[in-house]
Backbone as CSV, one residue per row, in Angstrom:
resi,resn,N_x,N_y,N_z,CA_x,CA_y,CA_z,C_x,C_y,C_z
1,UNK,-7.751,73.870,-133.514,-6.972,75.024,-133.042,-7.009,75.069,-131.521
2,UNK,-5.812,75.389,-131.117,-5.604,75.396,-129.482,-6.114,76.790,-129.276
3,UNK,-6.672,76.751,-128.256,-7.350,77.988,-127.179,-6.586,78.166,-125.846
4,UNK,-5.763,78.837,-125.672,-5.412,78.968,-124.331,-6.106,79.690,-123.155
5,UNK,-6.604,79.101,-122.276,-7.384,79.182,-120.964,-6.625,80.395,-120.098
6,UNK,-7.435,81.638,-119.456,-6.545,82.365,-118.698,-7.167,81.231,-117.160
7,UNK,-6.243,80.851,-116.760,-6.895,79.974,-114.818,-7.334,81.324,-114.357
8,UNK,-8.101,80.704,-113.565,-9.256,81.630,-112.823,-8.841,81.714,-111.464
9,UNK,-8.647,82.853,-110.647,-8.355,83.104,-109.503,-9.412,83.135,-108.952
10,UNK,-10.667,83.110,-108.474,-12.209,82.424,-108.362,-11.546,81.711,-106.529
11,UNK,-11.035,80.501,-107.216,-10.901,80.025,-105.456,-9.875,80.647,-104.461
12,UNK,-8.785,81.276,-105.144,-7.820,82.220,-104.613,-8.828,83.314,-103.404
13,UNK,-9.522,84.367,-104.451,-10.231,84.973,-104.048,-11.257,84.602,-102.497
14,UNK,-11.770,83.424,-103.239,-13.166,82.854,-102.262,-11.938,82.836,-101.013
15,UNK,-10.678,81.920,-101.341,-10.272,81.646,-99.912,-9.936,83.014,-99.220
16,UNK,-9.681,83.930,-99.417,-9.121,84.988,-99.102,-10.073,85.682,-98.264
17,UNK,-11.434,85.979,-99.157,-12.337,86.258,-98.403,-13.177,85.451,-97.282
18,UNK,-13.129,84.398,-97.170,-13.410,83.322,-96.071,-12.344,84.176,-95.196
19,UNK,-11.005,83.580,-95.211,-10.086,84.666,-94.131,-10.434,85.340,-93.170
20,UNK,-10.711,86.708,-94.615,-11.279,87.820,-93.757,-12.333,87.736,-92.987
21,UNK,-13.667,87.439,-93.347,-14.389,86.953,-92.457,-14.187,86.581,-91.153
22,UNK,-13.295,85.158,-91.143,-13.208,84.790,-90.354,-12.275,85.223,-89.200
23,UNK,-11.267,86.359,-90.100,-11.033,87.272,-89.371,-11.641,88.229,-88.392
24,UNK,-12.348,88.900,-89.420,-13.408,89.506,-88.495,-14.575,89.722,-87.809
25,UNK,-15.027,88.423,-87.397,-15.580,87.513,-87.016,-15.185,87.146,-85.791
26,UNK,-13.517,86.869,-85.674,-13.139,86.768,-84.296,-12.760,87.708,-83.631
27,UNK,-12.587,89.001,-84.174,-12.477,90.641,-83.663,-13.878,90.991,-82.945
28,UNK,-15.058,90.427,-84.106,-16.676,90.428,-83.396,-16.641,89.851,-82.157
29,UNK,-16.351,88.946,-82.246,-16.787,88.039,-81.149,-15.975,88.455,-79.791
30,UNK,-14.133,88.754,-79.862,-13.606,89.203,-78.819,-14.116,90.151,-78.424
31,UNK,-14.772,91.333,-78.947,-15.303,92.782,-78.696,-16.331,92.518,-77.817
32,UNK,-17.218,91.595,-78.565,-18.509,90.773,-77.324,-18.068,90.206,-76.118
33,UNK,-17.548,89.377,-76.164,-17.031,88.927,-74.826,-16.195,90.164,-74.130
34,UNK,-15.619,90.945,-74.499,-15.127,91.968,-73.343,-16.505,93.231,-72.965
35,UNK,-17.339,93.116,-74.007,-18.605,93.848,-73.503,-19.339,93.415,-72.169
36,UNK,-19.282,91.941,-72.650,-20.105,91.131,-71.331,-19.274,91.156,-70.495
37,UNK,-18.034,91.126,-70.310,-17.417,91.399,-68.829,-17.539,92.708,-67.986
38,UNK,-17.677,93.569,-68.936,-17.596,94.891,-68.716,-19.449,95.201,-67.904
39,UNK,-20.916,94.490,-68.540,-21.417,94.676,-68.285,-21.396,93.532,-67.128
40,UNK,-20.970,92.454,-66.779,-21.269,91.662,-65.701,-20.389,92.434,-64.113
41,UNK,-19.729,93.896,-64.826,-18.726,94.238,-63.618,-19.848,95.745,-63.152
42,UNK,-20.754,95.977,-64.149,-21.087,97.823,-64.236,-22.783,97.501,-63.907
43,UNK,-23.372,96.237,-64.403,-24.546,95.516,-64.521,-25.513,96.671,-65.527
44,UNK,-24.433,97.628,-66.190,-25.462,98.658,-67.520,-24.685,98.463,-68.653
45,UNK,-25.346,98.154,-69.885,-24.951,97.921,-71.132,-24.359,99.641,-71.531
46,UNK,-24.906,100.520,-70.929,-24.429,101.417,-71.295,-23.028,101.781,-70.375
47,UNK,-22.703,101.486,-70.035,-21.353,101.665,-68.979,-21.004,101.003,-69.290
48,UNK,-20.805,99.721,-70.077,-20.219,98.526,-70.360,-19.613,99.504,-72.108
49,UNK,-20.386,99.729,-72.831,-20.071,100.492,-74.087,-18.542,101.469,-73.553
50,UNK,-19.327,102.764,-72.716,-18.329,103.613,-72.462,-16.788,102.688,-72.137
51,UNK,-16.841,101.588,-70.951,-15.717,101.258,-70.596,-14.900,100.601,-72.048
52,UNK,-16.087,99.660,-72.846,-15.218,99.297,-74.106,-14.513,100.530,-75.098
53,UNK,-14.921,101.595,-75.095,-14.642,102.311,-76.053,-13.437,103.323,-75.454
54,UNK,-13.350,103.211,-74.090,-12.166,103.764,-73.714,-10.756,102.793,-73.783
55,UNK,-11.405,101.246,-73.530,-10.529,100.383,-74.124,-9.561,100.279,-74.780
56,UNK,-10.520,100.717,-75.453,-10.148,100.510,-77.176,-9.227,101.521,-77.582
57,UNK,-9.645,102.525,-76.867,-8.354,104.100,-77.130,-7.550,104.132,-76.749
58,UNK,-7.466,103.150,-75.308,-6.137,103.086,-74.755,-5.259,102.276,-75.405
59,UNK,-5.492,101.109,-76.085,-5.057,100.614,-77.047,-4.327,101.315,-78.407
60,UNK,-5.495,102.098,-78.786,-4.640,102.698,-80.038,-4.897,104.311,-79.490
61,UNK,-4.087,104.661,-78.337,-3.558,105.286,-78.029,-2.083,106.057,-78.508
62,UNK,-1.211,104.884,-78.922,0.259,104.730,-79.243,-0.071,105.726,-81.072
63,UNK,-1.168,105.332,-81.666,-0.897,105.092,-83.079,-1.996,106.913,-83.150
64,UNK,-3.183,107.152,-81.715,-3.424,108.860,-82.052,-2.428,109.579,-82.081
65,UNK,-1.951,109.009,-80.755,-0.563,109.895,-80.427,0.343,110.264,-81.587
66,UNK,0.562,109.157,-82.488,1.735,109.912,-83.453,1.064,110.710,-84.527
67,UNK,-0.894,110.246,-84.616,-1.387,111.134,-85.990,-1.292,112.393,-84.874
68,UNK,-1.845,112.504,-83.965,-1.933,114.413,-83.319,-1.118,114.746,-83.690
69,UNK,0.311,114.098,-83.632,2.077,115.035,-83.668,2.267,115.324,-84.986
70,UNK,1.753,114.582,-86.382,1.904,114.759,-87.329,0.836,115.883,-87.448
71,UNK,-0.254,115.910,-86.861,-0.989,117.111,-87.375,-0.327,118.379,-86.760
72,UNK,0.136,118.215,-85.529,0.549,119.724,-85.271,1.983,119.987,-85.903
73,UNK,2.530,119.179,-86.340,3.891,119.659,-87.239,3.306,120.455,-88.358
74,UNK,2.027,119.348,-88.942,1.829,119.854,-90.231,1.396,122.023,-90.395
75,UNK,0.729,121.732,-89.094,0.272,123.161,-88.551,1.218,124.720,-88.666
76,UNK,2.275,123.958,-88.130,3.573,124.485,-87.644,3.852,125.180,-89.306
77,UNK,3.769,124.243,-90.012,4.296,124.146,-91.579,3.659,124.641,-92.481
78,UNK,2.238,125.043,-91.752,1.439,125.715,-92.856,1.495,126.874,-93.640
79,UNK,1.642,128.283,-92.872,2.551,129.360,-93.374,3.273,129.466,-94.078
80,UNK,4.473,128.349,-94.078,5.974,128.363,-94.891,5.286,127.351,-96.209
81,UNK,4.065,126.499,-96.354,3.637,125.927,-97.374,2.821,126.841,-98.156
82,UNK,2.236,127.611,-97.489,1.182,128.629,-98.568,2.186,129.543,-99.083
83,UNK,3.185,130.006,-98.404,4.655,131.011,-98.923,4.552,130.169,-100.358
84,UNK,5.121,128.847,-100.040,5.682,128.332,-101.514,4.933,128.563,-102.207
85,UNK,3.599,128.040,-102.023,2.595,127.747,-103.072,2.577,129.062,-103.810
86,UNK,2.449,130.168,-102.964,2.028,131.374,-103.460,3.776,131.814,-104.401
87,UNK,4.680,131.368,-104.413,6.085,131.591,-104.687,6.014,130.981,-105.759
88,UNK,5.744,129.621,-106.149,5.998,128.731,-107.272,4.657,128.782,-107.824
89,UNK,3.845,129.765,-107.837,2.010,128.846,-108.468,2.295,128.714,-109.796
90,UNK,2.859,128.900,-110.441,3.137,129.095,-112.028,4.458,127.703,-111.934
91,UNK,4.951,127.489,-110.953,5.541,126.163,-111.489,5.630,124.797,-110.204
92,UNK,4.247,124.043,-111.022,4.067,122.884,-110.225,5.437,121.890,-109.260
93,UNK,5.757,121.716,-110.512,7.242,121.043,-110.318,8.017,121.533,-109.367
94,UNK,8.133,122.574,-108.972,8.911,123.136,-108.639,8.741,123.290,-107.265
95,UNK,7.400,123.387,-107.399,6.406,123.735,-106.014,6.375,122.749,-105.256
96,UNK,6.041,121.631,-105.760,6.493,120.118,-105.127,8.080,119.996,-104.652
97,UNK,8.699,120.107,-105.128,10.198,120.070,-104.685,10.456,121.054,-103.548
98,UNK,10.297,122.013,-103.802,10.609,122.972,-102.636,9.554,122.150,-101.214
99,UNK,8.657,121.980,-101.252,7.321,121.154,-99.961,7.893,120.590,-99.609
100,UNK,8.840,119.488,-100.320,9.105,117.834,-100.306,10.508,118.305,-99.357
101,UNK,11.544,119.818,-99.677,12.688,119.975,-99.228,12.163,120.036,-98.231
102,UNK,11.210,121.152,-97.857,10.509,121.834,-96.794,10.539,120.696,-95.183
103,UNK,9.782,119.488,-95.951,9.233,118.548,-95.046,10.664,117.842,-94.525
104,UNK,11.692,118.001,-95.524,12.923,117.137,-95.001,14.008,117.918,-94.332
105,UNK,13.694,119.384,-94.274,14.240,120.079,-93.249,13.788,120.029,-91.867
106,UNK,12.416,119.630,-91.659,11.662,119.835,-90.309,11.448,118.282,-90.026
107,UNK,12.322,117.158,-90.760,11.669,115.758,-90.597,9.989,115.400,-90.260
108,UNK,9.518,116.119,-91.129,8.168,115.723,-91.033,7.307,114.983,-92.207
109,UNK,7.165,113.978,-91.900,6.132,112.916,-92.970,4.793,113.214,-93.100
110,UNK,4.578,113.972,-94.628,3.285,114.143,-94.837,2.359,113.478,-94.631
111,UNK,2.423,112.119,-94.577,1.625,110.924,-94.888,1.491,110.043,-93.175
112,UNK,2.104,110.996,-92.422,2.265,110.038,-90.727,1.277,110.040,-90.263
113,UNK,0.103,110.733,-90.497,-0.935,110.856,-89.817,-1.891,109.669,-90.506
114,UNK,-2.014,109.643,-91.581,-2.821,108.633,-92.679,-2.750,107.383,-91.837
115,UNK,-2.123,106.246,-91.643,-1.664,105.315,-91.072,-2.284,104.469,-90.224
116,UNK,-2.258,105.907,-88.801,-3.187,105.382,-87.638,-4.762,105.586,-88.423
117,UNK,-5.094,106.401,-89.181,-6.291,106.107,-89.434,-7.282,104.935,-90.192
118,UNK,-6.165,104.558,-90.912,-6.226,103.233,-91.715,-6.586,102.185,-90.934
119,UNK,-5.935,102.097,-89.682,-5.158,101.000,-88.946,-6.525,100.843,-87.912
120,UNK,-7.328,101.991,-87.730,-8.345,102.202,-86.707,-9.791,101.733,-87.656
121,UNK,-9.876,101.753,-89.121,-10.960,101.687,-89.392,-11.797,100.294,-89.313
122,UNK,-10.625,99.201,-89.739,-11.874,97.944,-89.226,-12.396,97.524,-87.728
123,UNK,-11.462,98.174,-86.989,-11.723,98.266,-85.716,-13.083,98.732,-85.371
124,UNK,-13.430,100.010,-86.077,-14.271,100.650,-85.740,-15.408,99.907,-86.871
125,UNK,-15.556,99.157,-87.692,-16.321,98.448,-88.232,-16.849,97.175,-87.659
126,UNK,-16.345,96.901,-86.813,-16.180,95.225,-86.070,-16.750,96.078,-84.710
127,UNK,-16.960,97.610,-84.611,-17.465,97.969,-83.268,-18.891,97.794,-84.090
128,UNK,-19.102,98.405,-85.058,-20.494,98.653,-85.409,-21.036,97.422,-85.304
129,UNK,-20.129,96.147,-85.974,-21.207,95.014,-85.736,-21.322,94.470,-84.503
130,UNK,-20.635,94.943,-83.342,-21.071,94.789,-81.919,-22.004,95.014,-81.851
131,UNK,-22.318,96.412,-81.984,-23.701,97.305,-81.420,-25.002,96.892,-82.116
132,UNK,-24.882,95.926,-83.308,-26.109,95.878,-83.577,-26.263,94.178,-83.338
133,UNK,-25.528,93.658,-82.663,-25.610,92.132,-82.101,-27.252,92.248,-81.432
134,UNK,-27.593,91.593,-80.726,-28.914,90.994,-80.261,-28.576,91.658,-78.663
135,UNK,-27.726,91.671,-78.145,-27.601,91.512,-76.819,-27.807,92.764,-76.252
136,UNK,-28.672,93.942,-76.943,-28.967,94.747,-76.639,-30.194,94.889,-76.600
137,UNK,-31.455,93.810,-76.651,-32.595,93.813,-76.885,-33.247,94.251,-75.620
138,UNK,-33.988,95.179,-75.493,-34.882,95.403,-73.920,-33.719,95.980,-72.931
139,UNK,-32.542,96.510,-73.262,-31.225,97.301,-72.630,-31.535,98.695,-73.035
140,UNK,-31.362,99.567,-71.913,-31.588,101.342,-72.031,-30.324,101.620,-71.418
141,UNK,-30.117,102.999,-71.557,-29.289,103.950,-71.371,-29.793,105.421,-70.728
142,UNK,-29.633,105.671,-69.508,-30.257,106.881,-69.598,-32.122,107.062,-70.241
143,UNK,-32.420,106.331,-69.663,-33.690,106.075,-70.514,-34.172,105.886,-71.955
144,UNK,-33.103,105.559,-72.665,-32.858,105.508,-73.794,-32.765,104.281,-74.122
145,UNK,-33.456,103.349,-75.086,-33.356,101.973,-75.317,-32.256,102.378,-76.170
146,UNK,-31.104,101.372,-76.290,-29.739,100.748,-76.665,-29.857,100.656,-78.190
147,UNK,-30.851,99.672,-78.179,-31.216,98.866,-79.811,-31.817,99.396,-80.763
148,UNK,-32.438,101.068,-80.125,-33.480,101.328,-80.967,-32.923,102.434,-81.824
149,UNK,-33.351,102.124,-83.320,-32.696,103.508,-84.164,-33.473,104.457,-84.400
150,UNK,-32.920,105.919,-83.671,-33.230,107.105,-83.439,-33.903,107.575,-84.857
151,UNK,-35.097,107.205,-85.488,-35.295,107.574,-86.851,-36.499,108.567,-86.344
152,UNK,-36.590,109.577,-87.797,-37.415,110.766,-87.233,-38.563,109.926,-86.551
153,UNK,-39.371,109.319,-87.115,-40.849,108.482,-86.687,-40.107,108.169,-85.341
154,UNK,-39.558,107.446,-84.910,-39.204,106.893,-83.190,-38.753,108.279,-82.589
155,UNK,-38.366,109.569,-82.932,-38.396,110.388,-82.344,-39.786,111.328,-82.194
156,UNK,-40.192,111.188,-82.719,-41.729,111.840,-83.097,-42.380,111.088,-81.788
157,UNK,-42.056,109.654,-81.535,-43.016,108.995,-80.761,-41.834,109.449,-79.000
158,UNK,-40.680,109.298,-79.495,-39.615,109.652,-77.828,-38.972,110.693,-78.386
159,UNK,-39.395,112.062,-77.613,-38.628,112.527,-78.232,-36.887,113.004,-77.542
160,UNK,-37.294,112.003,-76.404,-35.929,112.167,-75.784,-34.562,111.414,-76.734
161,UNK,-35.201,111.009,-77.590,-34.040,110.073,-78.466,-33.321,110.955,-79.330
162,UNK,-33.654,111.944,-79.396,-33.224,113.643,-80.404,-32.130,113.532,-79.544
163,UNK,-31.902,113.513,-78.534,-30.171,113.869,-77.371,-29.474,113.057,-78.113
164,UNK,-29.009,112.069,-78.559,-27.886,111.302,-79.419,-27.899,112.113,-80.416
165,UNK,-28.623,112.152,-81.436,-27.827,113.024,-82.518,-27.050,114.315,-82.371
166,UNK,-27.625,114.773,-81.303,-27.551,116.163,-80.950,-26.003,116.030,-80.413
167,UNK,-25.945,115.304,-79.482,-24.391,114.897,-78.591,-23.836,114.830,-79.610
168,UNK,-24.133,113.697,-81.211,-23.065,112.803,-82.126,-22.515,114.399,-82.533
169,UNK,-23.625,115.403,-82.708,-22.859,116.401,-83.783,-22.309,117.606,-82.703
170,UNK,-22.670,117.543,-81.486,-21.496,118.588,-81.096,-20.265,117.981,-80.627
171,UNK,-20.154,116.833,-80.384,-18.873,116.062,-80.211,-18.267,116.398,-80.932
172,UNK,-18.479,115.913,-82.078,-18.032,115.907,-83.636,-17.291,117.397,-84.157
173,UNK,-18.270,118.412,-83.686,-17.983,119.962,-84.310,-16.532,120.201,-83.559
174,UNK,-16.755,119.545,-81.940,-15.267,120.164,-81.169,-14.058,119.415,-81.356
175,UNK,-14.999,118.289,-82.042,-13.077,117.442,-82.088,-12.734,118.254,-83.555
176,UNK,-13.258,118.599,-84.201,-13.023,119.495,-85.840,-12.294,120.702,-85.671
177,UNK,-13.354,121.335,-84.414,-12.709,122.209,-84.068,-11.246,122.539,-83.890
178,UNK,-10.965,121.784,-83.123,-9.438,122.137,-82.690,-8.313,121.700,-83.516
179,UNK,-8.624,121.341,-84.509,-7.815,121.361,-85.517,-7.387,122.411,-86.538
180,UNK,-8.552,123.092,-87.125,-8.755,124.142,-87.627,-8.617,125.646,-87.048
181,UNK,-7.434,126.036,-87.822,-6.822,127.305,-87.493,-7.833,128.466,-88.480
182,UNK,-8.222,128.120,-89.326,-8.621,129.490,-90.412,-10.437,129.041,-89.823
183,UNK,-11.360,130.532,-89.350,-12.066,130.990,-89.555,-12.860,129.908,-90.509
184,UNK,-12.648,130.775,-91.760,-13.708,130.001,-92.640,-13.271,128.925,-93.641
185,UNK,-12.741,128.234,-92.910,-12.288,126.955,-92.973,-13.435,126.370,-92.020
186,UNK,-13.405,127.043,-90.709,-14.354,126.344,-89.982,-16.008,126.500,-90.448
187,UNK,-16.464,126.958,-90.848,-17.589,127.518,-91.278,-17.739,126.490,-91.969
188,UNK,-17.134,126.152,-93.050,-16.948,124.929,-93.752,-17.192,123.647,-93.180
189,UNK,-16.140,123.090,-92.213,-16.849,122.263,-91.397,-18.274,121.706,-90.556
190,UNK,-18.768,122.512,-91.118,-20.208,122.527,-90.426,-20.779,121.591,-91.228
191,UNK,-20.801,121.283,-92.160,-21.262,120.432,-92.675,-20.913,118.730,-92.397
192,UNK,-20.008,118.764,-91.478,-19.420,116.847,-91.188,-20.399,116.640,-89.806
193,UNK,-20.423,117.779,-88.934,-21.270,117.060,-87.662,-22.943,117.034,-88.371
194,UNK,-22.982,117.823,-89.112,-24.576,117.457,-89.478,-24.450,115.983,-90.227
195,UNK,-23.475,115.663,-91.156,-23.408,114.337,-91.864,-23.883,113.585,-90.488
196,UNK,-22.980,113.646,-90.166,-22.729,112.561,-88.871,-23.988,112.588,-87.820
197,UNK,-25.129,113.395,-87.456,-25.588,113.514,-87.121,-27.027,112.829,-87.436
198,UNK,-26.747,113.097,-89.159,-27.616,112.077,-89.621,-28.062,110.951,-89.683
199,UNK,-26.292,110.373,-89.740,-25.767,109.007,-89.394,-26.440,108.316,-88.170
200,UNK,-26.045,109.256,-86.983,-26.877,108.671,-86.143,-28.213,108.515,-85.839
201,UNK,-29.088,108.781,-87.031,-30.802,108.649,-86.758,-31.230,107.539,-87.600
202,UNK,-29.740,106.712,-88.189,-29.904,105.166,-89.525,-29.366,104.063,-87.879
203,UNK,-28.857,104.204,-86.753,-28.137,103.277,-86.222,-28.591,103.359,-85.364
204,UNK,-28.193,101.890,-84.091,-28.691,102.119,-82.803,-28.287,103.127,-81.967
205,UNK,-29.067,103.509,-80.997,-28.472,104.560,-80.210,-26.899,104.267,-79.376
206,UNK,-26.960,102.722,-79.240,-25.750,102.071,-79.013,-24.099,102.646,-79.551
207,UNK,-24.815,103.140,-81.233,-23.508,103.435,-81.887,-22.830,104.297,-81.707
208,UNK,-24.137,105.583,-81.048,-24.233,106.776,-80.652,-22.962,106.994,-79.524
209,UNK,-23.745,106.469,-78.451,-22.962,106.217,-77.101,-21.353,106.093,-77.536
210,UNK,-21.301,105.313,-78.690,-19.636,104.915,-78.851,-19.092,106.078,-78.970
211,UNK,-19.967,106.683,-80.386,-19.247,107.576,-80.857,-19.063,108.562,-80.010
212,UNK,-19.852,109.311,-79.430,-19.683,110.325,-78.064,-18.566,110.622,-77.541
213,UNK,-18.711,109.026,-76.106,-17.369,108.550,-75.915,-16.052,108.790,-76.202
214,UNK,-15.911,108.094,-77.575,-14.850,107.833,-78.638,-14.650,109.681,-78.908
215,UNK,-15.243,110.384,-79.297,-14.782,111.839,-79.786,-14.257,112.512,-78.216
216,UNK,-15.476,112.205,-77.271,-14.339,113.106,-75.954,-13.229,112.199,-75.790
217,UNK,-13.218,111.161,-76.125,-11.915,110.809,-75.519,-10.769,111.295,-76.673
218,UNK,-11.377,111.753,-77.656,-10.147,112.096,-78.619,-9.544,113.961,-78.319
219,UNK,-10.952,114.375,-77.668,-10.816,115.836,-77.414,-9.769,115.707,-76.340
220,UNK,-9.679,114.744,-75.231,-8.785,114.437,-74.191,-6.944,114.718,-74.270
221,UNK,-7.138,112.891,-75.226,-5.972,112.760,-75.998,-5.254,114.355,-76.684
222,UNK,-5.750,115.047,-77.636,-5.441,115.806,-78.120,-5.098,116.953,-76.876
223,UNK,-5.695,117.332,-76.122,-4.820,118.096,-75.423,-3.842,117.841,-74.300
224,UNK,-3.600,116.654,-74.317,-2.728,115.772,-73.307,-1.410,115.846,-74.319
225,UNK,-1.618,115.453,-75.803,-0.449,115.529,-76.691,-0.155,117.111,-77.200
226,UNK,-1.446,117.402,-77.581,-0.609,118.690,-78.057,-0.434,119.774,-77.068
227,UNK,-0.800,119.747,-75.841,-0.533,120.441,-74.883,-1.317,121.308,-74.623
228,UNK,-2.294,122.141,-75.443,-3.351,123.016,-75.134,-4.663,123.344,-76.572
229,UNK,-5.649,123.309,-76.120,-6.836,123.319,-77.181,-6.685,124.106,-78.461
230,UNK,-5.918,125.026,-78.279,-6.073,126.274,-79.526,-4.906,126.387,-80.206
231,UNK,-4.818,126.530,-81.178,-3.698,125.599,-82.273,-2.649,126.269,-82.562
232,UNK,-1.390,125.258,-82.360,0.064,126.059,-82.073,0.446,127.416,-82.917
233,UNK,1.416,127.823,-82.433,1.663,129.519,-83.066,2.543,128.988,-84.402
234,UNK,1.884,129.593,-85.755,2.566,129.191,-86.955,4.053,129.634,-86.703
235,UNK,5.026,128.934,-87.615,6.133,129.039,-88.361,6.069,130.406,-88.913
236,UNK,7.573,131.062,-88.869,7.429,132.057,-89.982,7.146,131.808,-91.360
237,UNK,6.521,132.868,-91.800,6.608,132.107,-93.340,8.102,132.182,-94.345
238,UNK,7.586,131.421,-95.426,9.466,131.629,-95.675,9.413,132.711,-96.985
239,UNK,10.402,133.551,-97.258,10.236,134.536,-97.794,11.853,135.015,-98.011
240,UNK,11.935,135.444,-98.848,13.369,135.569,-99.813,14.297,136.269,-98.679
241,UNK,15.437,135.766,-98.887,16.289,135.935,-97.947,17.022,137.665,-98.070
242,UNK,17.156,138.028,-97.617,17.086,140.085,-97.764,18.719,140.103,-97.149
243,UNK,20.011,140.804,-97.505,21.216,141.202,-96.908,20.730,142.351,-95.834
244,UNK,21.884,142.040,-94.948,21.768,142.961,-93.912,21.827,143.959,-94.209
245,UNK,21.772,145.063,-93.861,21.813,146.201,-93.658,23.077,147.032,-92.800
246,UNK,24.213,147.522,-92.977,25.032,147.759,-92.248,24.927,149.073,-91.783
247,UNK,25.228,149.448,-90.575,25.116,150.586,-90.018,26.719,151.101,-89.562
248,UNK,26.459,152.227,-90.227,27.923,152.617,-90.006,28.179,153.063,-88.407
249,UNK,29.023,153.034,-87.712,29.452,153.852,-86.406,29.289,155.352,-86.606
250,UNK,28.931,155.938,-86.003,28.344,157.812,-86.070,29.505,157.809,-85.116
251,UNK,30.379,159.304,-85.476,31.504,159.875,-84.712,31.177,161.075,-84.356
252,UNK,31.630,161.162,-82.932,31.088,162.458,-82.479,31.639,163.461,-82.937
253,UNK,30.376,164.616,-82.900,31.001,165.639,-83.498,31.770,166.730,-82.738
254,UNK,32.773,167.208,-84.025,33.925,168.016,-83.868,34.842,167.161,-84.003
255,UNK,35.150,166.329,-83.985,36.228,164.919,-84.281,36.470,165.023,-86.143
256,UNK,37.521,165.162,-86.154,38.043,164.716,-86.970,38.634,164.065,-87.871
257,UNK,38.336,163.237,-89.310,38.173,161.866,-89.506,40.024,161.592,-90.240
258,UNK,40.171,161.039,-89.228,41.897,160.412,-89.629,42.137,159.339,-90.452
């Protein structure tokens, strides 16, 4: 009896992932070599970081720029979206259609902001494996060794190494900040700069520095695009359309109506 074989995609795969690698691998390596220029021009690994990471923003500069604009449309739109929601809650379908009109009256793409973030993340993965390269061995910052990860025990022993986490999570709280229009919405947020804060007591202080950096320069960006820190004045909301009201002309009195 014949057995038919499913072929194995096995070397498909392997080659694919070799690729990538070797993809990003040469993203590693370009990131290094513009570090070392940066430090052979500043002669501090830590000024060499800052200049790469502004780099790097100026670069994908083009691609914040269009997520900020999509977020402040979306802003704009929020009012006239909770209207619906609160208009249709009893019919999904419906509720979707009216959003979907919503967004194609104001040409705005729900999904425009998603994109640049996608587009930024191996970037920012190929930074991490910068920072933990070798070439930070016996390199400080502000008195701060580069290489060393801020874990409670190494803070217990420096405790000047507590300032990175501390920076990672108020960076973090103000770039959140200015996005968030509702109160306790923000309250809510409190919980991502502590994540992140954490984050930075598993990594070198190196990563720290990026991230810092990288968030003021996004606090920058954002008010260069959207024009001012505190978040645009909503849309009316939308709400059933009402007939005018006509007002008759008043005739003075003693006149007589002909």
């Amino acid at each position: 009896m014949r057995v038919d074989t499913i072929p194995s995609h096995e070397p498909y795969l392997a080659g694919r992932r070799r690729d990538l690698k070797a993809t990003f691998a040469a993203i590693v390596g370009f990131l290094v070599t513009i570090l070392r220029v940066f430090f052979d021009w500043t002669g501090s690994y830590g000024l060499a970081i800052i200049l790469l990471t502004l780099a790097v923003k100026l670069v994908l500069h083009p691609l914040t720029r269009r997520q900020l604009r999509s977020m402040k449309e979306m802003q704009h739109l929020a009012p006239q979206m909770a209207a619906l929601r609160e208009k249709y809650q009893g019919e999904p379908q419906r509720m979707n259609a009216e959003i979907m009109n919503l967004y194609r009256q104001h040409n705005v793409n729900p999904f425009g902001g998603c994109l640049p973030m996608l587009v930024q993340l191996p970037i920012l993965w190929a930074l991490f494996a910068v920072f933990r390269e070798p070439i930070f061995n016996g390199a400080s910052f502000l008195g701060v060794p580069l290489d060393v990860v801020p874990s409670f025990g190494a803070i217990a022993a420096n405790p000047l190494l507590l300032v990175w986490p501390v920076l990672v999570a108020v960076s973090t709280y103000l770039q959140q900040r200015m996005s968030i229009t509702d109160p306790q919405q923000a309250r809510m947020f409190l919980i991502m700069p502590v994540m992140v804060a954490y984050f930075a007591t598993v990594v070198p202080v190196a990563m720290s520095v990026y991230w810092v950096t990288s968030t003021l320069a996004y606090v920058l960006e954002y008010y260069v695009v959207v024009g001012r820190l505190t978040p645009p004045a909503p849309a009316a909301p939308v709400s059933a359309a009402k007939p005018p009201v006509s007002v008759l002309p008043q005739r003075p009195r003693g006149t007589k109506k002909k």
